[in-house]
Every structure is written in structure tokens, then in C-alpha cells.
C-alpha positions, 0 to 999 in steps of 0.5 A: 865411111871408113877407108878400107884401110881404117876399116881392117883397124882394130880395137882391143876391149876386154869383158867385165869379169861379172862371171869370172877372167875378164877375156880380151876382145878385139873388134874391127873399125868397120864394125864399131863405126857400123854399130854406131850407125846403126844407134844414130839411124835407131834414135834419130828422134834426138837429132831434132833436139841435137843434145849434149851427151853428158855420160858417168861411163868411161871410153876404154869400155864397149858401151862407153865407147859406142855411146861416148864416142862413136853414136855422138860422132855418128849422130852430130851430138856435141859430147861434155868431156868430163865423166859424172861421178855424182848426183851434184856434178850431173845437177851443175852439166845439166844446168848448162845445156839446153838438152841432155841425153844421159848415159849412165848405168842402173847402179847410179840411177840408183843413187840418183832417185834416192838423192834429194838433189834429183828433184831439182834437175831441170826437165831437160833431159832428151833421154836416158840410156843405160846399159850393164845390167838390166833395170829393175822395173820399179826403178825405171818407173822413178827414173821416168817420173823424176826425170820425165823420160823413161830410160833406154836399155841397151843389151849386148855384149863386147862379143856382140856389139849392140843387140837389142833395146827397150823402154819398160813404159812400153813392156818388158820385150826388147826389140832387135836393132836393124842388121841384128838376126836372132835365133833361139839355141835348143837349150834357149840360148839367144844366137845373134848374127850380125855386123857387129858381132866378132864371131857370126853367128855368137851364141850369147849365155842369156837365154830368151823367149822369142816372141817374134823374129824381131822381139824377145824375153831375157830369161837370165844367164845359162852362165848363172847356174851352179853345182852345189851339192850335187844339185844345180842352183840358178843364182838370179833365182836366189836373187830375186827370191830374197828380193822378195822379202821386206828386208832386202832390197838388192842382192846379189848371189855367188857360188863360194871358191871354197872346197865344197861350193855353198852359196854366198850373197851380197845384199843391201837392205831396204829402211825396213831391214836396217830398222830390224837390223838396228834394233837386233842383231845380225845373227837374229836377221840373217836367221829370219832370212834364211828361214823365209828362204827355205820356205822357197828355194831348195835346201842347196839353194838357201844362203849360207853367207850373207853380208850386208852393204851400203852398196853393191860394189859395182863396176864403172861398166855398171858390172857386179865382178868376182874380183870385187864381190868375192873380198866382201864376202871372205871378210868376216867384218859386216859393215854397219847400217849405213843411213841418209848416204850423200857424196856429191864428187867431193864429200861424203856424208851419212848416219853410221850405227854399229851392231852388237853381235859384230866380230870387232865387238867381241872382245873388246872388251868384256862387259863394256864393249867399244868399237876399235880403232882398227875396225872404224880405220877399216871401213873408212878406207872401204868407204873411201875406195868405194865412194872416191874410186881411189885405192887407200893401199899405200897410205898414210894416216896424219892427225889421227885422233881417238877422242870418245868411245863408240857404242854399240847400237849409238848411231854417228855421223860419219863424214868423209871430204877430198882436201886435195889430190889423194888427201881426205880429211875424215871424222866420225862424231856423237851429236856435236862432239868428235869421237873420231878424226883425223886425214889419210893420204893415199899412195903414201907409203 
């Protein structure tokens, strides 16, 4: 137990951002250490297996700092330092321990279950927590079948702390931790009192089903509903409608900045959108998406901006931020259809293919287009600081090379490797022959 003095201590955190200004929030040790308390009693079952926390969250964020730091201290659980930022490293930290329970988010085990290295993980894991955003259920049905636990979820907030958690083997409800009051607000908002929490009680912005005193129903964010003419739209309704649809496998929709707010999404494609994509154009796919859409959601509620990417720009909190969902939507670019995806730390790979009707086409040049140099540097640097979580401003480019044109439609493999510190080597081809190479230096100006 703390002193009281250490008690009175505090930490700052911030929020995520997902809905807009991250806030600064400060909890007291006494709360911390009683949430984390609390976890250790609530999955004491793992005491017997003592596992090894291996985690891809980082420490400085509530849920890292609970299930990193404080629920392994708790709970007596030996912590591997490093953070996981791959399939390939999580495959080499679970080779080494007898037991693992893996901290994570659904974003990697997204990633995860489509990597084919996840078929060689050893059956060692004692659990699989999660945390961030809610887990689709069929993929934590793959989770469960490839790894041979089903994942928890943890909800809560920073505001909060600790909530609520559940296994989806068992049903959709979530159970309220011991200490945790719940209450459901008129407008059904879920109200939470409890000691972790840094105000009692915090009304959060989900709103819920109370099946009982101790279980519920997220029924999603009241903080996801916007004005857009004149009308509200909930934004996880636009979502799940176009999730729907055999094109789109995840999106994820925002009210624009712009003077009269429209709707704009991100998404990622399912194989069956990239093949519709690959074979026509952006125009004729986004039109058959906003036509099926119409068909279920009110007019002010169809999409007028979708871009299509490899995947979305979560977070290492597992969020989905204005701050990283806006750029992608301003740009005008669309990314090519990116197939076959690997990057295990140090090396990216994956199957690029470029469609006609995009911006960086036109123009260049009438009757015979060619992608540009400029536009293949573009998404090199995006896929750099999305895949590597580094920033390519300021940066340098050595040994650039523009060997042989790149075609609409002509599929190449890109590949991108880490040769040392900030250096990356990158080169696009055709079959066995070099299109384009060269290596960039990040932070040099």
C-alpha cells in the first residue's frame, strides 16, 4: 500500500484526441495503485501461470500505464522491456517465455491474424488484453482461433480509469469491475463512480443498455453525432452501414472543417474492393458506394469524401485522432491499392498498383500516362511514417534513381528497409527490373 504521502502524488496523462483537443488529465497515486488492485484480484487465474507481459503499448498512456506498469507490479508478473512493434518481434518475445499474456490493441491484432507469421506463434499465450476501441467481433473470433485465448477488453477512459471488461466467447455484455457503480444518465449516457475515477461520479460520452446493476451494452458515443445540414447524423452509423458492403472492410467517418460540414470517411477495402478498384477506376467505385449507401442512410448522411488507405492511421493508444485522420482526407492523393502487406520491425514489403483515373495522372502526360516522380517519393514518405513511426520532415534523399516508367494499372513491388538509425533504403520495381530506388535520411535537412 502507499503512504499517504505517495498517495496525494500525482500523474498527468492526456486524452487521445479521437474527438478533438487532447485534455490534460491528472490522477492521484491512490487511485492508480487502487485500479491496478483491482485488475490483479479480477484476473488473479493468470497468477498460477505468473506470465510475462509482453505489450506494443507504450507507459506514458493510461491503459499502458496500468497494464504495463502497475496491474504486472500488482499482480507479481515479470514485464519484457521492449515495446512490440511487429508481428516478427512479438513471434522472437514469445519464443522466449514459457507464458505470455499480450497486451495490445485491435489495430495490431488486425495486422496480426493477416500476417502469415501468426500461424507460427507457440500456444503460449495466458491472455490477450486489449484496449482503445472496441473489437469487431469477427476478429476476435480469429484472434481466439489463432492464438487459443479469446481477448479481453478493457473499457474505460483516462477520466475513469478502468470500467468495465469482457470476453466476446461469452456475449456482447460487458461486466463491471468490483468498486465500479454504474448508472444510466436520461439521455443514456453511462454514469461511473468509483475510485479510480478523477471526478464522482463522471458521466462518460457512451451510451449504454443496463442489463443489470453489474453488466451493459455499449450503444456508441453521444460525442459521435454531428449537425450536418441541419439534421443529426451518428457517425458509427455511417460506419457500420458502409461495413456492410463487400467493398469496405473498416471505416471510419468524420464531420468535415470545411464552412458547410459534410461527411467525409476513411476506409480500407476488403480483396473484393481492391479487385473492383484494380479493375476500374476510383470514380466508378466511390459511385457504387455512395449509391448503396443512399439506398440506407439519409441523404446528409452519405459520404461526400472517401479516401481509400492501406490502413487506418491509428494511434499507439489504438485511437483513430483528428490530428492524423483529417491530412488524409484533405489530400487530393489516394493512395494505390496496396496488396501482400509485411513489415516485421525492420522491412517493409507489399504489391503497389496505381489507378487511372488518380490526380497525379492527369496530365502527366496526355496520351501516354506515367506516375511521377513526385507522387511515388509522396507515398513512400507516408508509408514511412506510418509503418516506422518516424517523421520523414526534414529529410534527405541520396541515390535517387528513375530507371523505367510506372504504368497505370502495372502492379510493382514496393519495398522499404531500415539500414540504420533514420536511414531507409526504398525501391519500387517491375517483375526483376528497378523502376525506382534510392535511400532517405530522416531529420536531415
Amino acid at each position: 500500500m502507499a503512504s499517504e504521502e505517495e498517495s496525494r502524488r500525482v500523474t498527468e496523462f492526456q486524452t487521445s484526441g479521437s474527438t478533438g483537443v487532447p485534455k490534460r488529465i491528472v490522477k492521484t497515486e491512490a487511485s492508480l495503485e487502487a485500479d491496478a488492485a483491482c485488475l490483479a484480484r479480477t484476473f488473479s487465474a493468470w497468477l498460477k501461470a505468473r506470465p510475462t507481459v509482453v505489450s506494443t503499448v507504450q507507459p506514458h498512456h493510461m491503459y499502458g500505464q496500468l497494464w504495463r506498469i502497475r496491474m504486472p507490479q500488482a499482480a507479481g508478473y515479470p514485464v519484457d522491456p521492449a515495446i512490440v512493434l511487429s508481428p516478427d518481434e512479438l513471434l522472437a518475445r514469445v519464443a522466449r517465455c514459457p507464458a505470455v499474456l499480450f497486451v495490445t490493441t485491435p489495430s495490431f491484432l488486425e495486422k496480426l491474424v493477416d500476417d502469415p507469421i501468426v500461424r507460427a506463434l507457440p500456444r503460449r499465450f495466458a491472455g490477450v488484453v486489449t484496449s482503445g476501441s472496441l473489437l469487431r467481433q469477427p476478429l476476435s473470433a480469429r484472434v481466439e482461433a489463432l492464438m487459443g485465448v479469446s481477448p479481453i477488453e478493457i473499457f474505460g477512459s483516462t477520466e475513469t480509469g478502468s470500467v468495465a471488461w469482457r470476453q466476446q466467447c461469452d456475449g456482447a455484455a460487458w461486466r463491471v469491475f468490483d468498486g465500479v457503480e454504474i448508472a444510466a444518465e436520461p439521455d443514456g449516457r453511462l454514469r461511473v463512480d468509483s475510485p479510480f475515477c478523477v471526478t464522482r461520479p463522471f458521466v462518460m460520452s457512451d451510451g449504454v443498455t443496463l442489463l443489470s446493476p453489474r453488466s451493459f451494452l455499449l450503444e456508441g458515443r453521444r460525442d459521435r453525432c454531428v449537425k450536418i445540414l441541419e439534421r443529426m447524423v451518428a457517425l458509427p452509423q455511417v460506419e457500420a452501414a458502409l461495413q456492410t458492403h463487400p467493398y469496405i472492410d473498416s471505416a471510419h467517418a468524420v464531420a468535415s472543417d470545411t464552412a458547410v460540414p459534410r461527411i467525409w470517411v476513411l476506409a480500407t477495402l476488403t480483396d473484393a474492393g481492391k479487385a473492383a478498384l484494380k479493375a476500374s477506376t476510383y470514380h466508378d467505385v466511390i459511385r457504387t458506394l455512395s449509391l448503396a449507401m443512399g439506398e440506407s442512410l439519409p441523404p446528409q448522411a452519405v459520404f461526400r469524401r472517401i479516401r481509400f488507405v492501406s490502413s487506418l492511421p491509428y494511434n499507439p493508444q489504438g485511437k483513430l485522432t483528428l490530428e492524423r485522420v483529417l491530412p488524409l482526407l484533405k489530400s487530393p492523393l489516394q493512395e494505390p491499392v496496396a496488396e501482400d502487406w509485411r513489415f516485421d520491425g525492420e522491412r517493409l514489403t507489399a504489391s503497389l498498383t496505381f489507378i487511372p483515373d488518380a490526380v497525379y495522372f492527369q496530365g502527366h502526360f496526355p496520351g501516354f500516362a506515367v506516375l511521377p516522380g513526385v507522387a511515388q517519393l509522396f507515398f513512400i514518405q507516408r508509408f514511412l511514417e506510418h509503418t516506422f513511426r518516424v517523421s520523414p520532415f526534414p529529410g534527405r534523399l541520396t541515390r535517387l534513381k528513375f530507371l523505367k516508367p510506372i504504368l497505370p494499372r502495372r502492379t510493382v513491388h514496393f519495398e522499404l528497409e531500415r539500414l540504420s538509425g533514420d536511414r531507409f533504403s526504398f525501391r519500387l520495381s517491375d517483375g526483376q527490373t528497378a523502376c525506382t530506388s534510392g535511400v532517405f535520411e530522416c531529420g536531415t535537412p
